[in-house]
NUZA-98741 format. One line per 4 residues: number of its first residue (from 1); their letters; for each residue x, y, z of C-alpha. Coordinates in Angstrom, 1 decimal, padded with zeros to 4 digits. Example, Ala and Ser with C-alpha at 12.3 -4.5 7.8 and 13.67 -1.06 7.14 Angstrom:
1	AS	012.3:-004.5:007.8  013.7:-001.1:007.1 .
***
This chain:
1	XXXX	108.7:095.0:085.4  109.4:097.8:087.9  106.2:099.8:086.9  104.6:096.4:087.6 .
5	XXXX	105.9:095.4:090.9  105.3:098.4:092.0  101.6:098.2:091.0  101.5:094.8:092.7 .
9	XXXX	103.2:096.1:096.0  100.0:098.6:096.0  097.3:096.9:095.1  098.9:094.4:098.1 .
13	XXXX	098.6:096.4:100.3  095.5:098.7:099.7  093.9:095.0:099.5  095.3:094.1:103.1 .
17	XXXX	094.4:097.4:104.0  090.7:097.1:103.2  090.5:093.7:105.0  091.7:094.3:108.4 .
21	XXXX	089.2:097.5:108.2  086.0:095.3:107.3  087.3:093.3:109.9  087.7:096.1:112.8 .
25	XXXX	084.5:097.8:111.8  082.7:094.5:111.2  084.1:093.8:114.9  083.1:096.8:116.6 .
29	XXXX	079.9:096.9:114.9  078.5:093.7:115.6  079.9:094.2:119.6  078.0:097.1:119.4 .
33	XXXX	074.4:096.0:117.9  075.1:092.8:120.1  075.2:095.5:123.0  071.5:096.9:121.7 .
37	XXXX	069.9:093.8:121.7  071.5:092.6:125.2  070.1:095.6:126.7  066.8:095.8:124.9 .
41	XXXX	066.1:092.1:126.0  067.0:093.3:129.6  063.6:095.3:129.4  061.5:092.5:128.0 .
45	XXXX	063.0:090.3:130.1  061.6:092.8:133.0  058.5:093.3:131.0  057.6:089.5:130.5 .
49	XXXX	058.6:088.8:134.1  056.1:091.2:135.3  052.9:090.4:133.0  053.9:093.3:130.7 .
53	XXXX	054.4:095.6:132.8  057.3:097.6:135.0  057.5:096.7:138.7  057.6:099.2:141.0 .
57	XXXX	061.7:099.9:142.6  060.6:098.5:145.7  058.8:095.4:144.1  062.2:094.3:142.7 .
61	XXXX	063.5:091.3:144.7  067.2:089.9:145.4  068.5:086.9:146.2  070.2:086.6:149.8 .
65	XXXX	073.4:086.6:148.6  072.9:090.0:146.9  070.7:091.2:149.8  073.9:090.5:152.6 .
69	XXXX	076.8:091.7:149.6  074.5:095.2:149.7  074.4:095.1:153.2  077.9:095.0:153.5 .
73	XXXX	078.9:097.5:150.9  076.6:100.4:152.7  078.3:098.8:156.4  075.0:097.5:157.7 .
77	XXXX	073.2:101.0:156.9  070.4:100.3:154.8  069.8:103.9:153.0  066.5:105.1:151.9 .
81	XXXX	066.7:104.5:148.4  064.5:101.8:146.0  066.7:099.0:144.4  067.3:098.6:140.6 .
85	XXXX	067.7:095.7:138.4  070.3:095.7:136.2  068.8:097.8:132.7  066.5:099.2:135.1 .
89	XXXX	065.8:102.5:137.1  063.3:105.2:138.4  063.6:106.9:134.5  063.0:103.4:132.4 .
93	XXXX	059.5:103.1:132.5  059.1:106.6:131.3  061.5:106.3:128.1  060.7:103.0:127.4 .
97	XXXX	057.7:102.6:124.8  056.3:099.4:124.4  053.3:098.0:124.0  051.8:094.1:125.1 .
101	XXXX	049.5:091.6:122.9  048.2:088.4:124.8  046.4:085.7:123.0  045.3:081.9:124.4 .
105	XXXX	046.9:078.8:123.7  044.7:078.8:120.4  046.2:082.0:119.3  043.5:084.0:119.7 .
109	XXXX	044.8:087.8:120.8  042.3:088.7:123.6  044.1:091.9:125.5  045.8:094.4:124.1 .
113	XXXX	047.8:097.5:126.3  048.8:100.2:124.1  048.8:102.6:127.3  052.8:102.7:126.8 .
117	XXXX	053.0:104.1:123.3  051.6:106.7:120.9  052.9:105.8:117.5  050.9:102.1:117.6 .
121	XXXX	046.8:101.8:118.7  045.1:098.9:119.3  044.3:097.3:115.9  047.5:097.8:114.3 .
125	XXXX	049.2:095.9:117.6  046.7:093.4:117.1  047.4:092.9:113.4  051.3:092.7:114.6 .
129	XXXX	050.5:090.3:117.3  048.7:087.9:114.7  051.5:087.5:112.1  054.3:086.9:115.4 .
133	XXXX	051.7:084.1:116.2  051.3:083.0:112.8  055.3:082.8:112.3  056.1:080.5:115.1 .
137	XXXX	058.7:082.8:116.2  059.7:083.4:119.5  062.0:086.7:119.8  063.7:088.8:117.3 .
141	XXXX	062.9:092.2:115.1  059.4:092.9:113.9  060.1:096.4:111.7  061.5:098.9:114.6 .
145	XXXX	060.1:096.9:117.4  061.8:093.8:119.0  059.5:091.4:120.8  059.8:088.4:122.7 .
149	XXXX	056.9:085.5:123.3  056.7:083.7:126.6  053.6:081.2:127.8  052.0:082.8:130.8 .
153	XXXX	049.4:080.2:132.7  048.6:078.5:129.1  048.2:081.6:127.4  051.0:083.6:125.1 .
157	XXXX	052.3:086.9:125.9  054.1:089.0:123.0  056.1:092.3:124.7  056.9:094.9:122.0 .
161	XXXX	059.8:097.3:122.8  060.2:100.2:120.4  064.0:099.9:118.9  063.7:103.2:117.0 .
165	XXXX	066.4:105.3:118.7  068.5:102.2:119.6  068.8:101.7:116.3  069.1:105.2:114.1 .
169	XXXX	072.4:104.9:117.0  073.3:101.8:115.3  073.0:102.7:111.9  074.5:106.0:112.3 .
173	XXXX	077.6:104.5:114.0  077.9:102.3:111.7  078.0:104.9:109.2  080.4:107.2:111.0 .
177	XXXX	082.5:104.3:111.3  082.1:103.3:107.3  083.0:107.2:106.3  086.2:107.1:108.9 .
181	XXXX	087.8:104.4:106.7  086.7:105.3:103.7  088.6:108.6:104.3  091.5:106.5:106.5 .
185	XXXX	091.6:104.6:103.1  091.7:107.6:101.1  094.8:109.5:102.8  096.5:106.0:103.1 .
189	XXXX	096.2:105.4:099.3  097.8:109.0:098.7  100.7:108.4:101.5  101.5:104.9:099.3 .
193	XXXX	101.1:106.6:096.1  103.5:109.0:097.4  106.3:106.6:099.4  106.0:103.6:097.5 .
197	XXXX	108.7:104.7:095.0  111.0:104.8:097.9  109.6:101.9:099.3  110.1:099.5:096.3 .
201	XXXX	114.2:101.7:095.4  116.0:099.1:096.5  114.1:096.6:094.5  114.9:098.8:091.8 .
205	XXXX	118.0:099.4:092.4  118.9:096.2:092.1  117.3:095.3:089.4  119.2:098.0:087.4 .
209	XXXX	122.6:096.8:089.0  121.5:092.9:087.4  120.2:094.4:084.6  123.7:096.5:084.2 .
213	XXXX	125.8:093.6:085.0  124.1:091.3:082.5  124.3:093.5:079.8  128.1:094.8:080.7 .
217	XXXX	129.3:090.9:081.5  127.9:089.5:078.4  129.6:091.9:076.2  132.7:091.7:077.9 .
221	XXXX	132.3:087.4:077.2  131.5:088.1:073.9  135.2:088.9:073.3  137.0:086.2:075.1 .
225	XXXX	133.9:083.7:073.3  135.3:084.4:069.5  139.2:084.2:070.6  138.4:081.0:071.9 .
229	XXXX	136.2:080.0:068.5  138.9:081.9:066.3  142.1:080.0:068.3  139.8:076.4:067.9 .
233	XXXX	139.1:077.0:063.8  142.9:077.5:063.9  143.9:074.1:066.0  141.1:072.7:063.6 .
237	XXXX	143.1:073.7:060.4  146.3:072.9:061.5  145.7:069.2:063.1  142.5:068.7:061.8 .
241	XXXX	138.9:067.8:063.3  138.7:066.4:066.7  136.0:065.1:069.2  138.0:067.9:071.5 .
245	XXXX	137.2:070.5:068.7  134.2:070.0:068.6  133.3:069.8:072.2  135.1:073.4:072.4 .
249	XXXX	132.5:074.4:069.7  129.4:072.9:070.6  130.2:074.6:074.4  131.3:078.1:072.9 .
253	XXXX	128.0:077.9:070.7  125.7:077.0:074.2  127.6:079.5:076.0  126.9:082.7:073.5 .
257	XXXX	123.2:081.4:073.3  123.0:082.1:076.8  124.7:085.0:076.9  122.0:086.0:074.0 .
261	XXXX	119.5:085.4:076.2  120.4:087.1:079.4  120.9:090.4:077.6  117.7:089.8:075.8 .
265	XXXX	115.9:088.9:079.5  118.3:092.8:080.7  116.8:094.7:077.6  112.7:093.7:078.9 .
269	XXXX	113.5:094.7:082.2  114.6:098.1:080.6  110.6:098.2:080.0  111.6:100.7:077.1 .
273	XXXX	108.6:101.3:075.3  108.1:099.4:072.0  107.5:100.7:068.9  104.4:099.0:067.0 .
277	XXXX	103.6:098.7:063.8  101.0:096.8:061.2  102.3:093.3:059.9  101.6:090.6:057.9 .
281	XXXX	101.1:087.9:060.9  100.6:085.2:059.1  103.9:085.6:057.0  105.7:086.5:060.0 .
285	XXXX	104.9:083.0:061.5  105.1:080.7:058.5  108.7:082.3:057.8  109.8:081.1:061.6 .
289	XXXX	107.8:077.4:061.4  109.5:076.4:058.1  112.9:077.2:059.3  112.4:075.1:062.2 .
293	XXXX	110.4:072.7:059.3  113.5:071.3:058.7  115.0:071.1:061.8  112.7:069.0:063.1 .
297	XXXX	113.5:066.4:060.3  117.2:066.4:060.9  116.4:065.2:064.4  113.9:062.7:063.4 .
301	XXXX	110.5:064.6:064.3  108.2:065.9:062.1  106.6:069.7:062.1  103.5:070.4:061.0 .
305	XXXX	101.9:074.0:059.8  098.0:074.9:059.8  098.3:079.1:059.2  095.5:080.8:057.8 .
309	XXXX	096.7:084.0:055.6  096.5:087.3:055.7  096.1:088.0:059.6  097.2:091.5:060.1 .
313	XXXX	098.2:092.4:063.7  099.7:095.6:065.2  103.1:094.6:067.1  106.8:094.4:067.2 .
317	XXXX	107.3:092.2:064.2  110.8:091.2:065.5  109.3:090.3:069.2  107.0:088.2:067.9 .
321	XXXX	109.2:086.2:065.3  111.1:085.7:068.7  108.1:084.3:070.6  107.5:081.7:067.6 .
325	XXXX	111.0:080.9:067.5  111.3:080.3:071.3  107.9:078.2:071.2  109.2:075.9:068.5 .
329	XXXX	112.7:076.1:069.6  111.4:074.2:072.8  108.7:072.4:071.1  111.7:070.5:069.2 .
333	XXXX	113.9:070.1:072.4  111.8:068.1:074.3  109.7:066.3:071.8  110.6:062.7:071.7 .
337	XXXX	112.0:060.9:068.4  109.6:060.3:065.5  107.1:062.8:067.4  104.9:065.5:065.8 .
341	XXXX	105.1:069.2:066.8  101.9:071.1:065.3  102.0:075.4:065.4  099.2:077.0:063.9 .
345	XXXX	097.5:080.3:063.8  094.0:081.0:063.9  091.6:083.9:064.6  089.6:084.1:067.5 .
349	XXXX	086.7:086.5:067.8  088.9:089.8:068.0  091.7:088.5:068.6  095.3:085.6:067.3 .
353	XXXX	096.0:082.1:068.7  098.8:081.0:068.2  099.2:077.3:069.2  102.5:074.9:069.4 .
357	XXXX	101.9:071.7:070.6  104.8:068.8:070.7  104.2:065.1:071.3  106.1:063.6:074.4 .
361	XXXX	105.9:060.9:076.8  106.8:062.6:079.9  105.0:065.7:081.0  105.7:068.2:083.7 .
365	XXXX	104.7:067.0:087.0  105.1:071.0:088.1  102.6:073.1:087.6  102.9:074.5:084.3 .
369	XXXX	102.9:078.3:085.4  106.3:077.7:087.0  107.8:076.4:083.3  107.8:080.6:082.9 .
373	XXXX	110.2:081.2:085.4  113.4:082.3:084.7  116.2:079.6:085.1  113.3:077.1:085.7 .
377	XXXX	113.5:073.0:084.3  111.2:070.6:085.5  113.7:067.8:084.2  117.1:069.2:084.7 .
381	XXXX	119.0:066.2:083.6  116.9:066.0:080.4  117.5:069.7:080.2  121.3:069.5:080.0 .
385	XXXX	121.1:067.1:077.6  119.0:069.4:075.2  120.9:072.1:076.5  117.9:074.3:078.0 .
389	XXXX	118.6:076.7:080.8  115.0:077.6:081.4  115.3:081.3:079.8  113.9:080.4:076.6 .
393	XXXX	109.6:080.2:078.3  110.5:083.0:080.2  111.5:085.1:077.5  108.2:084.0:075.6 .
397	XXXX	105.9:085.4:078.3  108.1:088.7:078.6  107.4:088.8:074.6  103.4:088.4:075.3 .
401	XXXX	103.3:090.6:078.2  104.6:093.3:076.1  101.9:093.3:073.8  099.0:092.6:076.6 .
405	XXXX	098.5:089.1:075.1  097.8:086.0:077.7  100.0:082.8:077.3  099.7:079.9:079.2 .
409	XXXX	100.6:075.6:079.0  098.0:072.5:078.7  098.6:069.1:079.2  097.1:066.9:076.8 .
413	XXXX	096.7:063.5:076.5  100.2:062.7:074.7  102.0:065.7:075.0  101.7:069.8:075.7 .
417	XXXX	101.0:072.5:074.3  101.7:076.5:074.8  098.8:078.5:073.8  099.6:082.8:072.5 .
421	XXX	096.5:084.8:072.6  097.2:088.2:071.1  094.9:091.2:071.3 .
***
């Protein structure tokens, strides 16, 4: 259980760890391609705005607010110097390459300016021009080149802005940044590996303190249990059989089956390695059904068996006797009176199902996964009267867990049933 927790506590972690870095990246990243766009529609903005083409510094108007705010910042002094719009200067029109397709309202592409770029010529811009057209789009990405469509006096123009160098920065950032947590997640995982045995002590610690304790308190009741069960045979001998007598023995009995159980529960957290070993399944399984065969009929419920024979399986023989015994142990509890409980054992594909259903007319309202918790009862007034202390399940799914098997409970139509699978 410690080897497993500890497991859990990384895999946490390294999980939580990968999100909130998909979600920084992710972040950053798509502020920063949001960035490329903003600015490279800035240029087409300038470009449609102009008939496809870059207007002179001078030819670059302001509103009067604007005008008197510059005024004021250069204190009525109006320096010799051309004004910019924002994403544009003296240098723009000789880095940006772009190239302009205009067609008439029946989207047939008449001029063509290629003047602005080497890598495209006339044909190949008109070919691009024709499938925007043909598309209906009005702006986005076309390969490298981001365009943008705007009607001009009933015709259409289409502005091309090459993207290349915009976007090798975008893809490369984004790589840098992918690389940078790949290797943040890297040394991170090491540093856990490393202090996650110190991180997870006192967890352990503790456990190995309850563990301890259980193991040292129940053989220390042990004693004081068979006094009490030795003094009460003697009270019975001498004055005879009482309802008092017997209620000292029924609680002595419910008292060193919990005690049983508990150290059992201490032992599995010990996680001592098991030794396994071939066995006759099937025998191993009929030998703990008919025992509880007639049980069942002394408390007016009936047991039925469908083993098939000779199922080998490679296990602790005496774990899984246990299992069946704690599966039918309940099955008989809680079934109700003149009720059927059905265990059987079957081979599926590779591996062993082994299946104990009981009839009953009130099922768990929980959900079923929690009837595997330790010291958990759905009913606990019915439980006291059957004398559960929900160990019993929980001992069951240690048992399974063990040998890497899956178990799990089904509500059916008239009762429940706890399905084994065993690998």
């Amino acid at each position: 259980m410690i080897k497993k927790f500890r497991r859990k506590f990384i895999l946490i972690t390294l999980i939580t760890l990968v999100v909130v870095e998909i979600i920084i990246i992710g972040t950053i990243n798509a502020i920063n391609f949001h960035q490329i766009n903003k600015e490279t529609d800035d240029l087409i903005n300038i470009l449609v705005d102009n008939n496809g083409k870059f207007p002179e510094p001078k030819e670059i108007k302001k509103d009067k607010h604007q005008e008197n705010e510059f005024l004021s910042n250069q204190n009525g002094n109006i320096p010799d110097m051309p004004m910019f719009e924002k994403g544009f200067n003296a240098e723009t029109r000789y880095v940006t390459r772009y190239f302009v397709v205009e067609a008439n309202s029946s989207n047939v592409i008449g001029k063509i300016d290629t003047g602005h770029i080497a890598a495209i010529d006339s044909d190949t811009a008109r070919v691009y021009g024709q499938e925007i057209l043909e598309s209906g789009k009005k702006k986005g990405y076309f390969g490298n080149y981001r365009y943008l469509v705007k009607n001009n006096n009933g015709n259409k123009l289409i502005v091309f802005v090459d993207c290349s160098m915009q976007l090798d920065t975008k893809y490369r950032f984004l790589a840098i940044s992918c690389f940078i947590a790949i290797g943040a997640f890297a040394i991170f995982s090491i540093v856990l590996l490393i202090i996650s045995k110190r991180a997870v002590r006192p967890y352990i610690e503790a456990m190995e303190k309850q563990s301890r304790f259980i193991t040292d308190a129940g053989h220390e009741i042990k004693t004081p249990l068979a006094i009490i069960s030795a003094n009460n045979e003697v009270i019975e001998m001498i004055n005879g059989k009482s309802e008092w007598s017997d209620s000292i023995k029924n609680q002595v009995k419910r008292l060193s089956d919990l005690v049983k159980q508990l150290i059992t529960l201490a032992k599995m957290d010990e996680e001592i390695k098991p030794i396994f070993s071939e066995f006759n399944l099937s025998d191993a399984v009929y030998d703990v059904s008919a025992s509880f065969v007639t049980l069942a009929q002394t408390k007016e419920k009936t047991a039925v068996m469908d083993i098939d024979d000779g199922l080998i399986y490679s296990g602790d023989e005496g774990a899984i006797r246990q299992l069946v015994s704690v599966l039918l142990d309940n099955a008989v509890k809680y079934t109700d009176k003149g009720g059927t409980i059905n265990v059987s054992l079957k081979r599926v594909s590779k591996a062993y199902k082994i299946r104990v259903f009981n009839e009953c007319r009130v099922l768990p309202k929980d959900d079923l996964n929690m009837l595997f918790d330790r010291f958990y009862r759905s009913d606990p007034s019915r439980s006291r009267e059957t004398g559960g202390y929900g160990i019993g399940l929980s001992i069951a799914k240690s048992i399974v867990d063990l040998h890497k098997g899956k178990i799990n409970a089904v509500n059916e139509e008239n009762g429940i049933a706890f399905e084994v699978l065993l690998k």
